[in-house]
C-alpha positions in Angstrom: 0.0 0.0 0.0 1.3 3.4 -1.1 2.5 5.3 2.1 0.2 8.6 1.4 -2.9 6.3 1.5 -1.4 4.6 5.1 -0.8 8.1 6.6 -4.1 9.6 5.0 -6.3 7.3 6.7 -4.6 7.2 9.5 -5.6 10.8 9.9 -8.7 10.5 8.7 -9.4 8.1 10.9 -8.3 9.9 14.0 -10.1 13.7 13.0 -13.2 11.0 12.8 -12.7 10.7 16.0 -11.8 13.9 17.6 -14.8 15.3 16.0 -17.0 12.1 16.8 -15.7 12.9 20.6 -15.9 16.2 20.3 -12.3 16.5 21.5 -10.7 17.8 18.7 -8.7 20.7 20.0 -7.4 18.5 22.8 -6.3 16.0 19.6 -4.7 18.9 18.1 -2.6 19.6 20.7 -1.6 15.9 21.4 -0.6 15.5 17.7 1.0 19.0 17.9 3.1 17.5 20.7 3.9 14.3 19.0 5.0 15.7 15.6 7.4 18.3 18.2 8.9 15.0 19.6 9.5 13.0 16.0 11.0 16.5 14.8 13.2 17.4 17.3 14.2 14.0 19.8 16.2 12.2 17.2 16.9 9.6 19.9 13.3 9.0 20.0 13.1 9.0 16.2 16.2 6.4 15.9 14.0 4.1 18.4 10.8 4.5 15.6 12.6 3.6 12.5 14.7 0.9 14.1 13.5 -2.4 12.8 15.8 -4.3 15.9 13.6 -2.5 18.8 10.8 -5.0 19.6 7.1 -3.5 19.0 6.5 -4.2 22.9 9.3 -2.3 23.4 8.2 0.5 21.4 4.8 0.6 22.9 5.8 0.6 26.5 8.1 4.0 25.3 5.7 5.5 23.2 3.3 5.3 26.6 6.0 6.1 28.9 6.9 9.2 26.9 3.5 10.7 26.3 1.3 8.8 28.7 1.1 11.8 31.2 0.9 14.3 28.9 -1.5 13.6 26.1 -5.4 13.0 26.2 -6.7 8.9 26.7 -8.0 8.9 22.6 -4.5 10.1 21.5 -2.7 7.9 23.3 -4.6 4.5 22.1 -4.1 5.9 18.2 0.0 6.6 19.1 -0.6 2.6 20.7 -3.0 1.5 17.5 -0.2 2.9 15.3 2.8 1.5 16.9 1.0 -2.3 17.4 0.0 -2.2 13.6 3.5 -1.6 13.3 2.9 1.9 11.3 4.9 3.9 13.3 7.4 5.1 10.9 4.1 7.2 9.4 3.9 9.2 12.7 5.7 12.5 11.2 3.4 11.8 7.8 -0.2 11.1 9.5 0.8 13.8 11.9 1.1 16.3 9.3 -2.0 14.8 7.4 -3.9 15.2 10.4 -3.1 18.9 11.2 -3.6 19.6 7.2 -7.5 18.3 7.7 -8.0 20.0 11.2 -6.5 23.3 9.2 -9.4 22.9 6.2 -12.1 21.8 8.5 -11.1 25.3 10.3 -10.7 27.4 6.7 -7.2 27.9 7.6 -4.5 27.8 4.9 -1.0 27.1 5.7 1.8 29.6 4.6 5.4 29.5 4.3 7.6 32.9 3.9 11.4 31.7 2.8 13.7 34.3 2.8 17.3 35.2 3.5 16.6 37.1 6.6 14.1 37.8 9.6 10.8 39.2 8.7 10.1 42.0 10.9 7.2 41.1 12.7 4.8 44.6 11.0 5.6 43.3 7.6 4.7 39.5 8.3 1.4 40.9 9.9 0.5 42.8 6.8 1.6 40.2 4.1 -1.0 37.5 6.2 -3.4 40.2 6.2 -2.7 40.6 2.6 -3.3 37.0 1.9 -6.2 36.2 4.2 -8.3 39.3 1.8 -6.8 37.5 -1.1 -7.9 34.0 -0.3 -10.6 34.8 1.5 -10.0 32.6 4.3 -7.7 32.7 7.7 -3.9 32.6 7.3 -1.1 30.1 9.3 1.9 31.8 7.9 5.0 30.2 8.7 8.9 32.3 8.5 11.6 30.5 7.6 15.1 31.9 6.9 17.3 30.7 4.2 20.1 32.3 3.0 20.9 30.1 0.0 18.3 32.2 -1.1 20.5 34.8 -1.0 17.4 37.3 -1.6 14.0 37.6 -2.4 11.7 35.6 -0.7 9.7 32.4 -1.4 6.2 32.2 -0.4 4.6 28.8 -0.6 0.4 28.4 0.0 -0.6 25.6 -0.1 0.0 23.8 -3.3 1.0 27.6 -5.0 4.1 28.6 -5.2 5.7 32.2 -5.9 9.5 32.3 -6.0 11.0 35.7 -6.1 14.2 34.6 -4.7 17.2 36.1 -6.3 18.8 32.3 -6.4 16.1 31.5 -8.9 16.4 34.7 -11.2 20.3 33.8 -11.1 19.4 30.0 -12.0 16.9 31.5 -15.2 19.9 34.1 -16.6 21.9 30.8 -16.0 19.9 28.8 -17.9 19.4 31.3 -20.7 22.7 32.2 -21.4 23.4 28.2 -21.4 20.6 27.8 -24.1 21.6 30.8 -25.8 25.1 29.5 -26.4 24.5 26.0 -27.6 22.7 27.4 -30.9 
């Protein structure tokens, strides 16, 4: 089975469930927390992917790890996932999960690339900006790049501008390449 479908469903299944439960801010949370811990605790990561750690092992640390801290529903999914032995898709059905809880909210997610910090005015006017232009409620997120070298990227969605000066340097390049082979 194609691993979009697996993580899909997976968070499919669990928005179902938030919704059906009428928890789904406390599920948001939970799998806000979760993605944090893939993302950033690469020891915890190494013990997902490793094919040698035992899936009694993995479930025991998967509960040890978030069993205080994360709502009962959450934490028999994480244990659903793990036993099925799906727990390589956590960082996937994580972000599949968020994406549906963002359209179910009309939210769109943003992402500003650009070689330097965003002063905080300018990123409040560009989400303005983009919330009249998409009619709908903005999750902008700043990242800095400088192999961008300037410009900026913005990503919505599945649109893309790229005003970055690394591409208009790539596009001369390219030209001038073309250009010289006729």
């Amino acid at each position: 089975m194609n691993e979009s479908k697996i993580s899909v469903r997976y968070a499919k299944a669990l928005f179902e469930l938030g919704k059906e439960e009428n928890l789904i801010e406390t599920v948001i949370k939970d799998i806000q927390l979760v993605d944090e811990v893939c993302k950033t605790i690469s020891d915890f990561w190494l013990m997902v992917e490793s094919p040698v750690v035992q899936t009694s092992q993995k479930r025991a640390s998967v509960k040890l790890i978030f069993g205080e801290r994360i709502n009962a529903i959450s934490l028999k999914f994480l244990d659903l996932v793990v036993q099925n032995r799906r727990e390589i898709y956590l960082k996937d059905i994580s972000r599949n999960f968020l994406a549906l809880c963002r359209k179910d909210k009309g939210i769109l997610a943003a992402k500003l690339t650009s070689a330097s910090a965003i002063e905080k005015d300018s990123s409040k006017k560009l989400s303005e900006l983009l919330s009249k232009s998409f009619n709908a409620k903005i999750e902008l997120e700043e990242v800095v790049d400088k192999d961008i070298i300037g410009g900026f990227v913005l990503r919505i969605e599945d649109q893309q501008l790229d005003a970055s000066v690394s591409n208009q340097l790539n596009q001369i390049k390219r030209e001038l390449l073309s250009n010289h082979i006729k």
